[in-house]
C-alpha positions as CSV (number, residue, x, y, z in Angstrom):
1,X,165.5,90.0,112.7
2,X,162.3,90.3,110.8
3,X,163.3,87.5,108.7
4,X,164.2,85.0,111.2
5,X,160.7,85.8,113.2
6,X,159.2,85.3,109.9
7,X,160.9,81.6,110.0
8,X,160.4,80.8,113.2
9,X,155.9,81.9,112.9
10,X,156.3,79.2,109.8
11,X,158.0,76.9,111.3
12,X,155.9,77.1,114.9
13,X,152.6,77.1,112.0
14,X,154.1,73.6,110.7
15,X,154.9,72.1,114.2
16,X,151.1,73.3,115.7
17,X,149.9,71.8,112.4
18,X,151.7,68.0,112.9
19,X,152.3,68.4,116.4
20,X,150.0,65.3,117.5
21,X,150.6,63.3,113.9
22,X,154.3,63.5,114.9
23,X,154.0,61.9,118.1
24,X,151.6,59.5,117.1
25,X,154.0,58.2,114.3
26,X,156.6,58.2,116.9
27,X,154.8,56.1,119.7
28,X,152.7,53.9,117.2
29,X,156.1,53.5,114.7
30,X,156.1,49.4,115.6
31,X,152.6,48.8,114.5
32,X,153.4,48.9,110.7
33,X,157.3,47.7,110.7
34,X,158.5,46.1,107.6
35,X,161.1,45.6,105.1
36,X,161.5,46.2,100.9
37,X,161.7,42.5,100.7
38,X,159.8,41.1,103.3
39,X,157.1,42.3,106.2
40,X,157.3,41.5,109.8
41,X,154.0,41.7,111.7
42,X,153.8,43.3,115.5
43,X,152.5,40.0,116.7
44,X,155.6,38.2,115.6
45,X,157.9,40.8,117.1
46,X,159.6,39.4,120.3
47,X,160.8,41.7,122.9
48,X,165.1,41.7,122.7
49,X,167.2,39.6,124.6
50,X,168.7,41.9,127.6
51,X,172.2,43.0,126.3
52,X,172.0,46.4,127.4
53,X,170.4,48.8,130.3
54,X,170.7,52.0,128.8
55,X,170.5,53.0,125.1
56,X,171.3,57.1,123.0
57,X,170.6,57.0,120.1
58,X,171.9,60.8,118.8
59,X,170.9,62.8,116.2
60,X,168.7,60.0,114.3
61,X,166.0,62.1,111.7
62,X,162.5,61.3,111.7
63,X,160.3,62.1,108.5
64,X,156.4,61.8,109.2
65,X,154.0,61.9,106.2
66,X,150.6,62.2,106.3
67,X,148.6,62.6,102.6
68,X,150.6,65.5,100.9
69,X,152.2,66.6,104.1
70,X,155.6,65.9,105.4
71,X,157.5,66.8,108.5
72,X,161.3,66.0,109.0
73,X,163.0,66.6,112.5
74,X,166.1,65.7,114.6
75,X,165.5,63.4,117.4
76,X,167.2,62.1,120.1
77,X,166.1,58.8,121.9
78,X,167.3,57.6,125.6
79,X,166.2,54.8,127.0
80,X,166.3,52.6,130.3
81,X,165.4,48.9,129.6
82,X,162.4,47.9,130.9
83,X,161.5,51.4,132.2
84,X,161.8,54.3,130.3
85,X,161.5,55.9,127.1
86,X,162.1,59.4,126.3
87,X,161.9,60.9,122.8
88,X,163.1,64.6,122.0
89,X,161.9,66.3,119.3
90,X,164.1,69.3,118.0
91,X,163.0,70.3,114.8
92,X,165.7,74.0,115.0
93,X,168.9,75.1,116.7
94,X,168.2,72.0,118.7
95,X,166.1,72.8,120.8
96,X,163.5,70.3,122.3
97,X,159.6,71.6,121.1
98,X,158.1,68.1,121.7
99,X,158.9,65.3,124.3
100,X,157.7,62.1,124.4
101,X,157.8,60.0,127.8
102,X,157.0,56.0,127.3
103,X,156.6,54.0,130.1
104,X,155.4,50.3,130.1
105,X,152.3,51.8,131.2
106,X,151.4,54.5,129.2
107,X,153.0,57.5,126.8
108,X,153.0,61.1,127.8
109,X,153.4,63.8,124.8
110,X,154.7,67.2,125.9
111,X,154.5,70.0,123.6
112,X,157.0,72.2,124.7
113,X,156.3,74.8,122.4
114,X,152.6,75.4,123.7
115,X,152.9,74.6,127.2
116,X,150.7,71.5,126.8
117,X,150.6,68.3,127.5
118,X,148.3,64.8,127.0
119,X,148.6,61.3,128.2
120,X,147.2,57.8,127.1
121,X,148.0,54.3,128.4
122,X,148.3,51.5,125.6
123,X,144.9,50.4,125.4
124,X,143.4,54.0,124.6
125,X,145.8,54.0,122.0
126,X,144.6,51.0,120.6
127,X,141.2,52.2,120.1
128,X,142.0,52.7,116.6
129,X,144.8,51.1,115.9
130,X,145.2,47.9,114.3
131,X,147.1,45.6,115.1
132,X,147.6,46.7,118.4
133,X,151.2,48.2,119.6
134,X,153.0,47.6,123.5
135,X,155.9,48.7,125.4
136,X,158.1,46.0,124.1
137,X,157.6,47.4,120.1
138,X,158.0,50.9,121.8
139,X,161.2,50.0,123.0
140,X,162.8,48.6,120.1
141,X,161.6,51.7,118.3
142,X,163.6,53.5,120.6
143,X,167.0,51.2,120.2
144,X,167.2,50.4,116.9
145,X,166.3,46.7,117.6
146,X,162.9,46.6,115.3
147,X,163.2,44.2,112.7
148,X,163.5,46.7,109.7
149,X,167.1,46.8,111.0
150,X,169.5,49.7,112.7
151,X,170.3,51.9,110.3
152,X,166.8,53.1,108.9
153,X,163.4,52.3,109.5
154,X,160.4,52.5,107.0
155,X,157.0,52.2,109.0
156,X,153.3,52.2,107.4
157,X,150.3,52.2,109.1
158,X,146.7,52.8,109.8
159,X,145.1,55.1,112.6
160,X,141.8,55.3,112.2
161,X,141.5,56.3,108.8
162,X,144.2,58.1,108.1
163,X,147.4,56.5,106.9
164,X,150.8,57.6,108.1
165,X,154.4,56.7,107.3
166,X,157.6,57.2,109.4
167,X,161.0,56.5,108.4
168,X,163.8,57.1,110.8
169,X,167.2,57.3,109.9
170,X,169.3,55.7,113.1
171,X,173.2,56.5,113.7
172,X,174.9,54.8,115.8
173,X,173.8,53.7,118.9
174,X,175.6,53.9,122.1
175,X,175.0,51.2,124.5
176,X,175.4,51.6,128.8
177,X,176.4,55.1,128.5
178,X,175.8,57.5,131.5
179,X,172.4,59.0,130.8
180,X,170.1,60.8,132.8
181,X,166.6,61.2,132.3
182,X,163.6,61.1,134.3
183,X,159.7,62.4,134.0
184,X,159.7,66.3,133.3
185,X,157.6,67.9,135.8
186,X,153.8,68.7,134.7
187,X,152.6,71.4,136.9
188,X,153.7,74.2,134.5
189,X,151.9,72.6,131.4
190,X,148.4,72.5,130.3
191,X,146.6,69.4,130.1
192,X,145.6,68.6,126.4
193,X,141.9,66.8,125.5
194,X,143.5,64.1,123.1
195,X,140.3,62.2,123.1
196,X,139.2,63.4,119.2
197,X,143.1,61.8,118.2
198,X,142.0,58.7,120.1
């Protein structure tokens, strides 16, 4: 028993630590897309013709990087074209510590693991970002549709001035399968000041 709470403080340590890096790689992902061979810019990303209206993508790993840091965890992605965006962040026994709601109006982060949560729309993100990211990237983050490709995605990028990479590692999507998500209620989390992040 002691060993396993021993794992789980670390482990809680490591998530407080990257909590907010994660999520920021995870909503900002599109800014810094590109390939071995050749780089696609955010501007020249076009949104994806309609050929679905609801996208799970299962089990996909996402590795964030920041300096001499690294954080891997399992996500899960469902999305509803044109809508809604939910991210889940289980990083043990599959269990959901971080959520990530995006909207084409703004992204909501909810830490789960310390009952907190912050909001911003896309334009206090882009305080310091460069280029500037949308809900169109956002959603081809979440269906494997950026143009790195489906499989895996290697994203660089600058906020502020820190430098953070995220690679996902997509399996296969499923496309117009029953799925049911919707906002999580608020009223039992506490509302986080992200204004030092943005």
């Amino acid at each position: 028993m002691r060993t396993h709470a021993k794992k789980y403080k670390n482990i809680s340590m490591r998530l407080n630590k990257f909590i907010w890096v994660a999520c920021l790689a995870l909503v900002l992902a599109g800014c810094g897309a590109k390939k071995k061979v050749a780089e696609t810019k955010p501007e020249e990303v076009q949104p994806a013709v309609p050929a679905w209206h609801t996208c799970l993508i299962q089990n996909a790993r996402a590795t964030v990087t920041r300096g001499g840091d690294r954080l891997s965890a399992q996500i899960t992605m469902q999305t509803v074209r044109d809508s809604l965006a939910v991210i889940s962040v289980m990083p043990m026994l599959g269990m959901e510590m971080l959520r990530i709601e995006a909207t084409p109006v703004e992204v909501i982060v909810i830490d789960k693991l310390h009952a907190q949560y912050g909001r911003a729309t896309y334009a206090d993100i882009n305080r310091k970002l460069t280029p500037s990211m949308n809900w169109d990237i956002m959603q081809q983050l979440c269906s494997a549709e950026l143009p790195t490709g489906d499989q895996r995605a290697r994203l660089v990028y600058q906020f502020g001035k820190e430098t953070i990479e995220l690679v996902i590692d997509y399996p296969p999507r499923q496309l117009d399968v029953p799925i049911r998500i919707s906002h999580l209620p608020l009223t039992k989390y506490k509302k986080a000041d992200i204004s030092k992040w943005l």
